[in-house]
N, C-alpha and C positions, 0 to 999 in steps of 0.2 A: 397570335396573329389576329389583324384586323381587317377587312378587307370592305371597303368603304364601296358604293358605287362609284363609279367613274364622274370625274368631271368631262365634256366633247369642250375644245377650246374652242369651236364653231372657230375655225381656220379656213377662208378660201383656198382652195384646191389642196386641201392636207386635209387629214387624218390624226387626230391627235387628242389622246386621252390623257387624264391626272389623279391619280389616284395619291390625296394627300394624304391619308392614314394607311398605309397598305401593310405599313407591320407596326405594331404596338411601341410605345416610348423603350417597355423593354426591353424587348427581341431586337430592335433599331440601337440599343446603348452594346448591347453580347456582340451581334454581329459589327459593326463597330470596332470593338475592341479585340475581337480575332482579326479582323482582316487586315489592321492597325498591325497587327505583331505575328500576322502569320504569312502573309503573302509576302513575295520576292520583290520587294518594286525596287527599279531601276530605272536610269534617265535617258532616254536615248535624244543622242543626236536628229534635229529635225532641217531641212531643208524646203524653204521658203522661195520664190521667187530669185532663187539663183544664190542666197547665204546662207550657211550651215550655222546653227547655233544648236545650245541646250533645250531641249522639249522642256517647256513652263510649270512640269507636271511632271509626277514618277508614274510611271504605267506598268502594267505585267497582262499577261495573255493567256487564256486557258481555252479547251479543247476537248469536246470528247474524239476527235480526230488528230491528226498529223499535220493539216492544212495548216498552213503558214498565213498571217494577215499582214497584207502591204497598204499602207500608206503614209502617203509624203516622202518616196525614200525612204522609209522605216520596213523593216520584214523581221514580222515578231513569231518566233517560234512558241508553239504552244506548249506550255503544262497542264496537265491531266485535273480534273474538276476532284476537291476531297474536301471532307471535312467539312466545318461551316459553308462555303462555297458552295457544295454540293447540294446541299440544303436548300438554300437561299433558290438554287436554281430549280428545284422540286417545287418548291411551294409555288413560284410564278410558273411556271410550266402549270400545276393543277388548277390554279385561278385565270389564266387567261386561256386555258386551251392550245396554249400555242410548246411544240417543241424546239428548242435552240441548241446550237451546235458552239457554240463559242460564247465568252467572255471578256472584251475589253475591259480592264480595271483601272481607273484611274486616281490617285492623290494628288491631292490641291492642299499643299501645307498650308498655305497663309494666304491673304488678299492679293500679292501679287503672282500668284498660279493663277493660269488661265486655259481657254481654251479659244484659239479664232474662227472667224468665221469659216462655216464650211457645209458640206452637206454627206451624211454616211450614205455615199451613190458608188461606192468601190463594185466593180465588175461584179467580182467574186459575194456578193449581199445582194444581187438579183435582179429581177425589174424593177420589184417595187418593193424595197428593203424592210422589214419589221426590224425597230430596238426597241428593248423595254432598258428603261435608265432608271435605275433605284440609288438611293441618295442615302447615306448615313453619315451625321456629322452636322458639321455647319451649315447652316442654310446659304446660297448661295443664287444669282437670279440669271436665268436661263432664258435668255434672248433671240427672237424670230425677226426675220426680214424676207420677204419677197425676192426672188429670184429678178421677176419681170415689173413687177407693180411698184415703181417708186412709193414710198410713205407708208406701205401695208406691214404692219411690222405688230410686234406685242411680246411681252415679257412677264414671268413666272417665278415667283421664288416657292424654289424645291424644296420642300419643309425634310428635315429626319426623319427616317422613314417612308418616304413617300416613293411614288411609280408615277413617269411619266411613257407612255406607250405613242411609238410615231411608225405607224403604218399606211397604205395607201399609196399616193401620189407626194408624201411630205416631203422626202429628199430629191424627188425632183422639181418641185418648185419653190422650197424654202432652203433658207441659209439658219445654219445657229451656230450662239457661241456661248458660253462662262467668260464676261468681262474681268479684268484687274477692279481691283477695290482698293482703295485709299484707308477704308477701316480697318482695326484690327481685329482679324475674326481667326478663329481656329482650323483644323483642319476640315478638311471634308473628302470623303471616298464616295465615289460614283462607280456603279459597275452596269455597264453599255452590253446587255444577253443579244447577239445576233443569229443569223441563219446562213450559214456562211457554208455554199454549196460544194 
């Protein structure tokens, strides 16, 4: 493991760290390839502004609780954290100080998985939500926009291996998203650690 100081994205009214080395080439290629061929992912149905289509992205859901995570019409039952997984979430637990109760997992097979705009402001992730987003895989570029401020915007490509930390005020004043890409690029696994009361 490597654990780099923090970049601050010096974000009006957010909060928001980048830690681009935060696990070694690697520990970033193992975990990777476990979570590639061990985790359950599946596609769920997403609803949008009133049309139901296929989620862009295979997702799965873990827990050290029972607590169910809702969103978009989505209610994902949780499985229990093991294994590599488990791991993963020890080591960012002992480097940021911070405990998390859950795991959003997400795959982005190819350039056109994505993810739209949004902000993680779900009831149940608090006043003011902590995600640490860890990245292994293809690199991928991680887009902000201002909720209020037309033109305040900035964007990030998430290296393998890397941590991006959004705590603060961030999901109540910014939007982000994982655009489509027209390249051909490889997979990429994101796993979204929250505090899911």
């Amino acid at each position: 493991m490597l654990f780099e100081t923090a970049y601050n994205l010096r974000m009006f009214d957010a909060d928001v760290s980048y830690y681009p080395n935060f696990f070694t080439k690697n520990s970033a290629d193992n975990y990777f390839n476990y979570l590639l061929n061990n985790i359950n992912w599946k596609q769920d149905n997403i609803t949008l502004f009133g049309k139901t289509h296929l989620q862009p992205r295979l997702t799965a859901f873990y827990s050290i609780n029972n607590i169910a995570y809702k969103y978009s019409n989505i209610k994902m039952k949780p499985e229990p954290f093991a294994g590599e997984l488990k791991n993963i979430k020890n080591t960012i637990e002992s480097k940021l100080k911070i405990n998390f109760t859950s795991c959003l997992a997400n795959l982005y097979r190819d350039g056109k998985d994505s993810n739209g705009w949004h902000s993680d402001n779900e009831k149940e992730l608090g006043e003011n939500p902590i995600i640490a987003s860890i990245t292994f895989g293809e690199e991928r570029f991680f887009h902000f926009k201002h909720k209020f401020i037309k033109g305040e915007k900035t964007k990030l490509l998430l290296k393998h291996g890397s941590l991006l930390l959004m705590q603060g005020n961030t999901q109540k004043n910014w939007l982000h998203q994982i655009p489509k890409t027209q390249k051909e690029i490889g997979k990429r696994i994101n796993l979204t650690f929250r505090i899911i009361a």
